[in-house]
C-alpha positions as CSV (number, residue, x, y, z in Angstrom):
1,X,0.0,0.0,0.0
2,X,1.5,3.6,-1.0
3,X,1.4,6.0,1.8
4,X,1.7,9.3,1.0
5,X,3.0,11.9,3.9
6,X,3.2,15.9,3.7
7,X,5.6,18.2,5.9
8,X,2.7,20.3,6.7
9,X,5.3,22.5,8.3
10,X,7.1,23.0,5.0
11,X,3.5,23.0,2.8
12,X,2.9,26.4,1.7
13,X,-0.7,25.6,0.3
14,X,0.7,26.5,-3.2
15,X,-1.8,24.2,-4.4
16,X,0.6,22.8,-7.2
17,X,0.3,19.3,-6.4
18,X,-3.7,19.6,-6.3
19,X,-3.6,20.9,-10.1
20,X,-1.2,18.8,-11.4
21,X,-1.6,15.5,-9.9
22,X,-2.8,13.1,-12.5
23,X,-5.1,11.1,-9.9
24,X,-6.7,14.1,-8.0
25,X,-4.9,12.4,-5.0
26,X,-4.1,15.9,-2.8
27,X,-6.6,18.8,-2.0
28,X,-6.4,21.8,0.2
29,X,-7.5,21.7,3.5
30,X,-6.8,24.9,6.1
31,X,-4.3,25.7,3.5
32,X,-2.2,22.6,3.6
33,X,-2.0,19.9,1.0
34,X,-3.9,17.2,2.4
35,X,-3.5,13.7,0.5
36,X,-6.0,10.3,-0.4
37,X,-3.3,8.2,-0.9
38,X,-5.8,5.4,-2.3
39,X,-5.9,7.0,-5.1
40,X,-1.7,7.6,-5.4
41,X,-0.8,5.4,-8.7
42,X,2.9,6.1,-7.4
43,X,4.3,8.0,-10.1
44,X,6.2,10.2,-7.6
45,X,5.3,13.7,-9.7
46,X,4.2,15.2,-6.9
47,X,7.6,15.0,-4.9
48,X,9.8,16.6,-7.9
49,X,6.3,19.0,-8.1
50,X,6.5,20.5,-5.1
51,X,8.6,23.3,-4.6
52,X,9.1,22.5,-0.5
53,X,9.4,19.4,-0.8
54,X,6.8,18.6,2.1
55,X,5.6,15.6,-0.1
56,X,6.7,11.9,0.2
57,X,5.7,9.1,-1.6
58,X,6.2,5.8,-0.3
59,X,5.4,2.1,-1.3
């Protein structure tokens, strides 16, 4: 099972990861990414995406 975890510390709420994600996995919540990670087909765009670098991906 993928997990997906976000620094919400080092989230900015740039909302980059919730327009470009090509599963709809992350949304904004409070102003922090907030991920399904059910949905995460583990392509790991989001990590190279994000320009904190609050998001990992892993299997």
């Amino acid at each position: 099972m993928t997990e997906v975890r976000i620094n919400v510390e080092a989230c900015d709420g740039c909302g980059k990861c919730v327009a470009e994600c090509p599963n709809g996995v992350f949304e904004l919540v409070n102003g922090k990414a907030k991920a399904n990670a059910a949905e995460c087909m583990t392509c790991y765009y989001c990590e190279t995406l994000c320009p904190k670098l609050a998001i990992k991906v892993i299997e």
